[in-house]
C-alpha positions as CSV (number, residue, x, y, z in Angstrom):
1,X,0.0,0.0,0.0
2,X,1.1,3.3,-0.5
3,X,2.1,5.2,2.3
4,X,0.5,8.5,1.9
5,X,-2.7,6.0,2.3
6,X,-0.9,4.2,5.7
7,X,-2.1,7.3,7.7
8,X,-4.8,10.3,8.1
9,X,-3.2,13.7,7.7
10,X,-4.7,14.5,11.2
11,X,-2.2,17.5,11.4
12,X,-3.8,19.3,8.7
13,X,-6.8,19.1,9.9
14,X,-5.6,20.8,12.9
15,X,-4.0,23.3,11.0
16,X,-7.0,24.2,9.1
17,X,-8.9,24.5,12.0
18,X,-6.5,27.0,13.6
19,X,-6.2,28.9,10.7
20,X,-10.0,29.3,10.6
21,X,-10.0,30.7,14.1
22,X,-7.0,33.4,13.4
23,X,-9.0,34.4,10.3
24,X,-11.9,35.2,12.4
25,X,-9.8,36.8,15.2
26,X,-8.2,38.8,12.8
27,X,-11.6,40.3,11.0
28,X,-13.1,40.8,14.1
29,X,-10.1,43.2,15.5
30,X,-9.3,44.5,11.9
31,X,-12.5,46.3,11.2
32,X,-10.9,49.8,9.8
33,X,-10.5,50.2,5.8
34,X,-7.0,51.5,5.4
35,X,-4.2,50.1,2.9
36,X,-2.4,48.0,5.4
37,X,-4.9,46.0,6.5
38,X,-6.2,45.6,3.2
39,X,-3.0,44.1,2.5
40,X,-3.2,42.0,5.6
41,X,-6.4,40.3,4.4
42,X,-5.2,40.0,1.1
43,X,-2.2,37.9,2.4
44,X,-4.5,35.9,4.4
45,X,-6.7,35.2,1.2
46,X,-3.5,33.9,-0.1
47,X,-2.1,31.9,2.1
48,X,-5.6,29.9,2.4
49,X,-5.8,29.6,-1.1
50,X,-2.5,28.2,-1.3
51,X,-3.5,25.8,1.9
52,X,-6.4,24.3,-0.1
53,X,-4.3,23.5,-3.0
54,X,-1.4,22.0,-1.3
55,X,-3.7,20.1,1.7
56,X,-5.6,18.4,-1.4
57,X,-2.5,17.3,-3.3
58,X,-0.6,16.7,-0.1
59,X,-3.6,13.7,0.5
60,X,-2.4,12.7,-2.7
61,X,-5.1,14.7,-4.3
62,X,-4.4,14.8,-8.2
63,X,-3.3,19.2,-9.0
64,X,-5.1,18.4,-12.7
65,X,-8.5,18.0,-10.8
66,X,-11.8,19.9,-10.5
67,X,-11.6,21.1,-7.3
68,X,-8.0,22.9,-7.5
69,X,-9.8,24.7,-11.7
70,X,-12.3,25.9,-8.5
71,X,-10.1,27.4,-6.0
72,X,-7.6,29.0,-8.0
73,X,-10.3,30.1,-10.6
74,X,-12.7,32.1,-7.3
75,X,-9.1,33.2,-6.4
76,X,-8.1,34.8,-9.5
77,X,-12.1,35.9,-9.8
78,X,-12.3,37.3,-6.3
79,X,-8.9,38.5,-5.3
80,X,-7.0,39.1,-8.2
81,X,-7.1,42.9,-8.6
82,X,-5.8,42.9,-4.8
83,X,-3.3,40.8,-5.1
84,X,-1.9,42.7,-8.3
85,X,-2.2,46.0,-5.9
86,X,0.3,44.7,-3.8
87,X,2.9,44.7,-6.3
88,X,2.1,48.3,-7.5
89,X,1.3,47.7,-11.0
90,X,-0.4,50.5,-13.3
91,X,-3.2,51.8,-12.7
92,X,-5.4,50.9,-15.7
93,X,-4.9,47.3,-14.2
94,X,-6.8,48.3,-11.2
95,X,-10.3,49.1,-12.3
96,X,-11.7,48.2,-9.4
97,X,-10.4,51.1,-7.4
98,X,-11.4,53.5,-9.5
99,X,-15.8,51.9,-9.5
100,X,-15.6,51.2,-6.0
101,X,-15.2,52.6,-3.1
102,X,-11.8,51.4,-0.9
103,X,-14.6,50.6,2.0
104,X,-16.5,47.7,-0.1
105,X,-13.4,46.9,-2.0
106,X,-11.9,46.3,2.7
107,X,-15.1,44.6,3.3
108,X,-15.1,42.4,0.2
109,X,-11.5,41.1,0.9
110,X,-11.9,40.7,4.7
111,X,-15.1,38.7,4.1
112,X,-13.4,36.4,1.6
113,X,-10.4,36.0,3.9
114,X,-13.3,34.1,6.4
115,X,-14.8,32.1,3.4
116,X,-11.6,30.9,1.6
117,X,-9.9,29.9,5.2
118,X,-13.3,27.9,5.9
119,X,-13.0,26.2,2.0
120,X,-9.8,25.0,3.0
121,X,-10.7,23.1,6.3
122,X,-14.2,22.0,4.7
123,X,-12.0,20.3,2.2
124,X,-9.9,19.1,5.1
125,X,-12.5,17.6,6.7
126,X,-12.9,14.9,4.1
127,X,-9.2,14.4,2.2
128,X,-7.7,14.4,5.8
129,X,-9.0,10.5,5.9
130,X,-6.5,9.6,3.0
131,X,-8.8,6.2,2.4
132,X,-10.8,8.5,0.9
133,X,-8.8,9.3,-1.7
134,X,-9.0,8.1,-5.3
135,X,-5.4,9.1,-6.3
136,X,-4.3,9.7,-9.6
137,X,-1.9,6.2,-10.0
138,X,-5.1,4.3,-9.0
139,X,-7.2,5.7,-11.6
140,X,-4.4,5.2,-14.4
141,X,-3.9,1.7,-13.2
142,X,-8.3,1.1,-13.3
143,X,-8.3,2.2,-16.8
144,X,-4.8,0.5,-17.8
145,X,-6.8,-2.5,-16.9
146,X,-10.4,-1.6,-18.5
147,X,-11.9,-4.1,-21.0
148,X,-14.9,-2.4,-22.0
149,X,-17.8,-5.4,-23.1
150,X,-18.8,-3.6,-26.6
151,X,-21.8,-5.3,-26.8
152,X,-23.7,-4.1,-24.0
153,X,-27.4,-2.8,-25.3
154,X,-27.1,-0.1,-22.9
155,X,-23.4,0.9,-24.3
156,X,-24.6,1.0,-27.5
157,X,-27.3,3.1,-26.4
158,X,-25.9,5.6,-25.0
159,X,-23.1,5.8,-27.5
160,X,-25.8,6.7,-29.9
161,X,-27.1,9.5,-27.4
162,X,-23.1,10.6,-27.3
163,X,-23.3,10.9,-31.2
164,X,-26.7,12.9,-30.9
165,X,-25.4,15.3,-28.3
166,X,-22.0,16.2,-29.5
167,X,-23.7,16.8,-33.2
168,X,-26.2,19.5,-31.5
169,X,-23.1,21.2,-29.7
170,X,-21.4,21.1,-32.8
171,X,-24.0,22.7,-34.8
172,X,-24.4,25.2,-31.9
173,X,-20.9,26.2,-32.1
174,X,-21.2,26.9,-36.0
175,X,-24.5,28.9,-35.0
176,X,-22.5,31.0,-32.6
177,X,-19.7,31.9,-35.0
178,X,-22.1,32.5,-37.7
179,X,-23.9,35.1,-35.5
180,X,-20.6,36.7,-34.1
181,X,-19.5,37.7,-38.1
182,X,-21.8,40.1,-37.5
183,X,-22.2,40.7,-33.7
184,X,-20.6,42.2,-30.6
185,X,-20.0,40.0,-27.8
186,X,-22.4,42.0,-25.9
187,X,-24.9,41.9,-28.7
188,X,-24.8,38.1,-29.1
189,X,-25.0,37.7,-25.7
190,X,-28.2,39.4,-25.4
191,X,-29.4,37.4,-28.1
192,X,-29.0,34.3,-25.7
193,X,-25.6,33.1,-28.0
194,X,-27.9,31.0,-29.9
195,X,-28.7,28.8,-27.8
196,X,-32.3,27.7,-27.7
197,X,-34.0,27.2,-24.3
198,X,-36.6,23.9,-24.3
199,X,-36.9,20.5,-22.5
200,X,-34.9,18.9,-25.2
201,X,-32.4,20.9,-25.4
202,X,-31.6,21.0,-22.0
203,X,-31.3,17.4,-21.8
204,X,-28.6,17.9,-25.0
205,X,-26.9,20.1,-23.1
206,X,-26.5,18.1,-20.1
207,X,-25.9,15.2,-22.2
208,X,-23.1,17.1,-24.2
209,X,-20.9,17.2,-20.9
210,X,-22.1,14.1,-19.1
211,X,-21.7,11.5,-22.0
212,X,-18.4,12.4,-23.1
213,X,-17.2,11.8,-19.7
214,X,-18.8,8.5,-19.0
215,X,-17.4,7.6,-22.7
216,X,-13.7,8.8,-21.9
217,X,-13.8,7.0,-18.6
218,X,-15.2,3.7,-20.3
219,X,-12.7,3.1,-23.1
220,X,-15.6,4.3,-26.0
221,X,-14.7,6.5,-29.0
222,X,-12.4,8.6,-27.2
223,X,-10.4,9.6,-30.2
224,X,-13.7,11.4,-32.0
225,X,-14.7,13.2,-28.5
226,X,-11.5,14.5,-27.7
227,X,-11.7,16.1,-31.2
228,X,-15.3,17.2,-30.5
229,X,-14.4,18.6,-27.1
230,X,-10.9,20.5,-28.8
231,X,-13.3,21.9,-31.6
232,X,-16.0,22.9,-29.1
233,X,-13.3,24.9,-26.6
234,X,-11.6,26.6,-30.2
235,X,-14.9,27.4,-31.3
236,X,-16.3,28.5,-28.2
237,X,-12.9,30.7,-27.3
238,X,-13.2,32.0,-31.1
239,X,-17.0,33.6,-29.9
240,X,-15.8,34.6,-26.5
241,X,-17.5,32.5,-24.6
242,X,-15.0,31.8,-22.3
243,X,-17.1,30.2,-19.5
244,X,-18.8,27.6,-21.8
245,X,-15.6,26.7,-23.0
246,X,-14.5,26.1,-19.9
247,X,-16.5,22.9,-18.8
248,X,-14.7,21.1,-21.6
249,X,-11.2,22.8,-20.6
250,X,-11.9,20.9,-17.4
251,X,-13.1,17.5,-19.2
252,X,-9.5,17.6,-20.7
253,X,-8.0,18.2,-17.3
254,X,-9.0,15.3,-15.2
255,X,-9.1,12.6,-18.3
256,X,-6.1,13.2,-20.3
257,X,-3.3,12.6,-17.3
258,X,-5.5,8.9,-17.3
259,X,-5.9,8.3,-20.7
260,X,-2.7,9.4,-22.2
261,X,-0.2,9.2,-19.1
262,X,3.2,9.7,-21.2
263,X,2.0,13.5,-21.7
264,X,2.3,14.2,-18.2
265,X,6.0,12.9,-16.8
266,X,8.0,15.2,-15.1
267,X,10.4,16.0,-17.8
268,X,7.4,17.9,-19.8
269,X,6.4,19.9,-16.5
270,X,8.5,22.8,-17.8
271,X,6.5,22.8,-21.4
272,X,3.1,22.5,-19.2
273,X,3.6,25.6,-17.3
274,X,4.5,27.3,-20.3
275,X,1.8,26.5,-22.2
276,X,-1.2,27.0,-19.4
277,X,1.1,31.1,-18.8
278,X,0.5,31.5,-22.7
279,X,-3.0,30.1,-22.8
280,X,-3.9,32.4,-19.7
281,X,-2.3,35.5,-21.1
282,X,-4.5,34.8,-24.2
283,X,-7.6,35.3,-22.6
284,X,-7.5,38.8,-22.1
285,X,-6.9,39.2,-26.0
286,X,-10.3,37.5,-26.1
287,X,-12.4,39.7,-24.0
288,X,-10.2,42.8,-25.9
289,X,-12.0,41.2,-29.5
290,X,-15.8,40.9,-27.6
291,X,-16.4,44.3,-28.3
292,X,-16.7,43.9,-32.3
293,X,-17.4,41.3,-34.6
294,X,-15.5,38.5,-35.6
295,X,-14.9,40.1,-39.4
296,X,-13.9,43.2,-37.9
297,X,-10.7,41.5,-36.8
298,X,-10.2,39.5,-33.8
299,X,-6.8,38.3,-31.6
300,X,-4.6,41.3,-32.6
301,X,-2.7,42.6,-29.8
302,X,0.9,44.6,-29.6
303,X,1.3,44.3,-26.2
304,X,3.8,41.6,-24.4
305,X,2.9,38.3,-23.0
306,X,3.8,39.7,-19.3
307,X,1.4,42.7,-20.3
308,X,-1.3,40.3,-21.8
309,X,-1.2,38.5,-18.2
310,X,-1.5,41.2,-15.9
311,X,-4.5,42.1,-18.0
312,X,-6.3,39.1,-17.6
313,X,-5.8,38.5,-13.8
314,X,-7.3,42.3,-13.7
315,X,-10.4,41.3,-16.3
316,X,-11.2,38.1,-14.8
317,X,-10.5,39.8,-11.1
318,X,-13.3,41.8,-11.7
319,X,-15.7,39.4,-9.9
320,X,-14.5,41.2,-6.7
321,X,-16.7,44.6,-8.2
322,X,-20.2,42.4,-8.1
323,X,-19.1,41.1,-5.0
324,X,-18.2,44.8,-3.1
325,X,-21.6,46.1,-4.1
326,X,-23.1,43.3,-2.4
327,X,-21.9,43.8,0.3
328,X,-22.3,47.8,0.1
329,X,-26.0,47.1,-0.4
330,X,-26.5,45.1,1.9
331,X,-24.4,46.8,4.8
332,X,-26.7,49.9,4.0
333,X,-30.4,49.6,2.5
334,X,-30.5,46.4,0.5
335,X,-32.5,43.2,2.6
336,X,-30.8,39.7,2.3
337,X,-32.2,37.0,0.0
338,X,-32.1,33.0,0.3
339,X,-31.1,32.5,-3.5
340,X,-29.0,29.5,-2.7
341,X,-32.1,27.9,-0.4
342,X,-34.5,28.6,-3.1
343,X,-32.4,27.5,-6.1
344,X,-31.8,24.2,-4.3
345,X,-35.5,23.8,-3.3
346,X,-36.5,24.5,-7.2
347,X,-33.8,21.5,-7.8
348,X,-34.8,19.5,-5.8
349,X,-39.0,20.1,-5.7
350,X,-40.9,20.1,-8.9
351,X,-43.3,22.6,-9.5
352,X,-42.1,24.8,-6.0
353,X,-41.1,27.7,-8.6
354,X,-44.7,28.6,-7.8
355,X,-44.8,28.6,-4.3
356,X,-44.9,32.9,-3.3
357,X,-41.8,32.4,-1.1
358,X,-39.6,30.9,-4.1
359,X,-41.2,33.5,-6.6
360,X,-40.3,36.2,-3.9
361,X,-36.5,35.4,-3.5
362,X,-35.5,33.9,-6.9
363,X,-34.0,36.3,-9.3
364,X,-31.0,37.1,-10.9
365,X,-28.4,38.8,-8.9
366,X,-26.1,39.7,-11.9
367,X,-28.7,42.1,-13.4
368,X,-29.6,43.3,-9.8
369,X,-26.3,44.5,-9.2
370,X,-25.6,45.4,-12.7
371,X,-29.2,47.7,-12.1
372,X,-27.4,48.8,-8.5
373,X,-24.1,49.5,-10.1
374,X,-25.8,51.9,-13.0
375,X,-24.0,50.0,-15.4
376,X,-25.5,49.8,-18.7
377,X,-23.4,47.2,-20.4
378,X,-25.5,43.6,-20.9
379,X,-24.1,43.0,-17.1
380,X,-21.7,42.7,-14.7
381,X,-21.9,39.0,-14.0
382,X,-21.4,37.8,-10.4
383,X,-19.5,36.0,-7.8
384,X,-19.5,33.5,-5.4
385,X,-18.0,35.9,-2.6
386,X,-20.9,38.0,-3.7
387,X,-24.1,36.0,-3.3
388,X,-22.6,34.1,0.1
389,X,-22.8,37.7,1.3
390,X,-26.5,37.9,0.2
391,X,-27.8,34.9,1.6
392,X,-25.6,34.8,5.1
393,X,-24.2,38.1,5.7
394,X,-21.2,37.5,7.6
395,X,-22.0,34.0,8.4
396,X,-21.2,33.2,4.8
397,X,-18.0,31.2,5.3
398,X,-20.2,28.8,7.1
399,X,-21.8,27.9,3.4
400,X,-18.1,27.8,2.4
401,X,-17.2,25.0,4.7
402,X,-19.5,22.9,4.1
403,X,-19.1,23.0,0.0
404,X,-15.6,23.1,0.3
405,X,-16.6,19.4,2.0
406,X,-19.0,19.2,-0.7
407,X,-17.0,19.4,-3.8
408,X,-14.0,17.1,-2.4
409,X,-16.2,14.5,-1.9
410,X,-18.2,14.8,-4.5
411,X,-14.8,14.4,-7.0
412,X,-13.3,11.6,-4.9
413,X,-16.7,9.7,-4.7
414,X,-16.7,10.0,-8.2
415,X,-13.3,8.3,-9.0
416,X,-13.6,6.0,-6.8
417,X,-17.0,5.1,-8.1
418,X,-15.0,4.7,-11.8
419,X,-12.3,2.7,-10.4
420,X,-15.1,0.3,-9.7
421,X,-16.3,0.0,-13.0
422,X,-19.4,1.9,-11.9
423,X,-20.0,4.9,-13.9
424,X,-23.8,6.5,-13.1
425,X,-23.7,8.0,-9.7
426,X,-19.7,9.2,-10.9
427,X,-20.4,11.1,-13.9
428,X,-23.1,13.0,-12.9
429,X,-20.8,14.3,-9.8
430,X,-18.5,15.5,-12.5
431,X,-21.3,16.5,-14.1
432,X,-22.6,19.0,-11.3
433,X,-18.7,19.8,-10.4
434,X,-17.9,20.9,-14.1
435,X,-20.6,22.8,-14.9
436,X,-20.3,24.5,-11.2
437,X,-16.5,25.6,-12.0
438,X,-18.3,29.2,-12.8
439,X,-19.7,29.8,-9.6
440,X,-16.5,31.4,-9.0
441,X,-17.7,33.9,-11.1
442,X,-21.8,33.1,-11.4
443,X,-24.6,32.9,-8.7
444,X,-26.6,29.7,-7.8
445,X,-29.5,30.0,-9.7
446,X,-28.0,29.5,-12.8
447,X,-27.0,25.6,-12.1
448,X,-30.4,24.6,-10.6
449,X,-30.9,23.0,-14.0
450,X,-28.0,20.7,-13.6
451,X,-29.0,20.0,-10.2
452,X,-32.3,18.9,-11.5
453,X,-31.4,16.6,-14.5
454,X,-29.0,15.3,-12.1
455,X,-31.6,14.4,-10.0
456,X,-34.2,13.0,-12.9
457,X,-31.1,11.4,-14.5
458,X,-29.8,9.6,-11.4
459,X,-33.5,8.1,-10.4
460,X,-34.5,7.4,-14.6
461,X,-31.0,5.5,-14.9
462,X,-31.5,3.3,-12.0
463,X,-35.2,2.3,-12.9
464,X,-34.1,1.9,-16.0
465,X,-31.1,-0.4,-15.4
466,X,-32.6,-1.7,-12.7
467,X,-29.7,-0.8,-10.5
468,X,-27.8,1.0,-13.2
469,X,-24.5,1.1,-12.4
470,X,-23.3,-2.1,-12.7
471,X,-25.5,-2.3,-16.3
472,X,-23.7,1.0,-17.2
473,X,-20.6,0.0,-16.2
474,X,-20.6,-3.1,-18.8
């Protein structure tokens, strides 16, 4: 047996829990907006960040993983512009100094100080038990060892959905960049980016993420959807539609180091790193070319890599704006709202969306802020930091703890679930975990959908196999 599996990390758990109690000491006694202890919170952002990371690999926790796309993506999305501020870079990287006042912007980063410190020891609380673990070498030697039976009737049947769904997406994605020849980002985007709401479709949708997964993980046609996936993510980049292109970023992520092990040795670490700097620097050239059409010319920037870096930690660190007038609403005339309770309970209960207390607290926070900011772009979008604030006030980070729990069980279960040949329960975890990646930058209601297919899929699949997973996992 391994021996990072021999023992529980019972020390990091510890840890975690002390560093949860200084975080609170300290934004309890820090309470005064001024620059140093706006850099004091900032730090302690950091440093918890950092803790989630390294406690989940330390557990032998895979880096390429879901979880870790989460933290360092509500990082970036939350903290970034602060972060930058330490290092005194220019100005025009630091929006959000200049839309916000320094108060929200303190409050915003001594609030997130509580929730990411509370993320890390919620994540704790379940990877400290290191049987609970599905490590990366397990997983490569489960599907080293995978004989998929290619005549199972349910196999084939849901290699023909696989077909059906990645077809749609593909047909989406030529949709999208036929309507962006012609469009603005901000103009397609109010157009709904082509994308046509119905029963049906939302089923494709769900099916376009879930299927491909369950198909990589099985052994089945995994050369044509890793092509479908790499044309989806260039044509989805291409639009600037960054977060749809990112649940298939993250497909790529926690398959490829299975399926193709050899890419991933030590030697090509260097090329790795180098590749994800350029990629990231590359996405503020993408939200430069939203604001015309694709045949006015798109991609064209003069400015250095280094340049092209800083920009995008300050574009995607804008979530921290949404997330300071949150909490400047709601620290002076705007009531809390339960839009986590009631987007779970619309999951979860059919037909609740009628009930007056639902009606009364569901609605979109992105265009209530964007309303509250006076901004009158197609919105500001949202953040995690941001509706915890809403729903809890203060006692936010408590949410934090227990979906920092959430999510590394959830990816763990998962794995471990595949390692058994048993696929159901698995992929829709992944499921609910890739699409959620964007919460770091969304609000709740928006993945009640996937909650709720998850729900209808998990009870259909089981009647229907009549205990599905081991039919599935033929």
């Amino acid at each position: 047996m391994n021996n990072s599996f021999s023992h529980n990390h019972y020390d990091y758990l510890f840890r975690s829990v002390i560093w949860l109690i200084i975080n609170i000491i300290v934004a309890v006694v820090l309470t005064q907006p001024s620059d140093i202890n706006h850099i004091i919170f900032t730090i302690l952002n950091v440093v918890s960040y950092v803790f989630c990371v390294w406690h989940w690999v330390k557990c032998s926790g895979s880096f390429l993983s879901l979880y870790v796309f989460f933290v360092l993506y509500t990082a970036v999305s939350n903290l970034g512009q602060s972060v930058l501020c330490l290092f005194s870079v220019p100005q025009e990287f630091l929006p959000l100094f200049d839309l916000v006042k320094f108060k929200w912007i303190f409050e915003e980063v001594r609030f997130q100080s509580l929730c990411s410190a509370a993320l890390n020891l919620g994540t704790v609380l379940y990877v400290y038990r290191c049987s609970r673990v599905t490590s990366l070498e397990m997983r490569r030697e489960s599907y080293s060892q995978l004989i998929p039976n290619r005549k199972s009737t349910y196999s084939l049947f849901l290699e023909v959905l696989l077909y059906v769904c990645l077809i749609y997406m593909a047909m989406n994605c030529l949709k999208m960049i036929s309507m962006r020849q012609t469009m603005s980002y901000a103009d397609f985007f109010e157009e709904g980016r082509g994308e046509t709401a119905s029963f049906f479709t939302s089923w494709l949708k769900y099916g376009v993420i879930a299927l491909p997964l369950w198909a990589i993980f099985s052994k089945r046609k995994t050369t044509f959807v890793y092509a479908s996936l790499g044309f989806f993510i260039l044509a989805l980049m291409l639009v600037g539609s960054r977060g749809l292109a990112i649940r298939y970023i993250a497909i790529l992520m926690i398959t490829l180091p299975i399926v193709s092990p050899n890419l991933f040795k030590k030697r090509y670490t260097v090329l790795w790193i180098a590749a994800a700097f350029v990629f990231f620097s590359f996405l503020s050239v993408i939200s430069i070319s939203r604001t015309e059409s694709l045949s006015g010319g798109v991609f064209e920037s003069d400015n250095a890599i280094g340049y092209n870096a800083l920009a995008t930690i300050s574009e995607i660190g804008g979530a921290a704006r949404p997330a300071a007038l949150t909490i400047e609403a709601n620290e002076t005339s705007v009531p809390h709202h339960q839009t986590i309770l009631v987007s779970l309970i619309r999951a979860v209960i059919p037909f609740s969306s009628r009930l007056p207390i639902v009606q009364r607290e569901s609605f979109l926070l992105s265009d209530w802020v964007t309303e509250y900011a006076g901004s009158y772009w197609s919105g500001l979008g949202y953040s995690n930091i941001g509706e915890l604030f809403m729903n809890y006030s203060w006692f936010g980070w408590v949410f934090m703890l227990f979906y920092g729990w959430f999510i590394a069980y959830a990816e763990n279960t998962a794995y471990r679930n595949i390692t058994k040949g048993k696929y159901l329960y698995a992929v829709i975890l992944l499921t609910i975990l890739t699409v959620q990646l964007v919460w770091a930058r969304g609000e709740m209601c928006a993945f009640f959908g996937i909650w709720r297919s998850s729900i209808y899929f998990l009870v259909i699949g089981y009647f229907l196999a009549h205990g599905g997973e081991k039919k599935l996992s033929a």
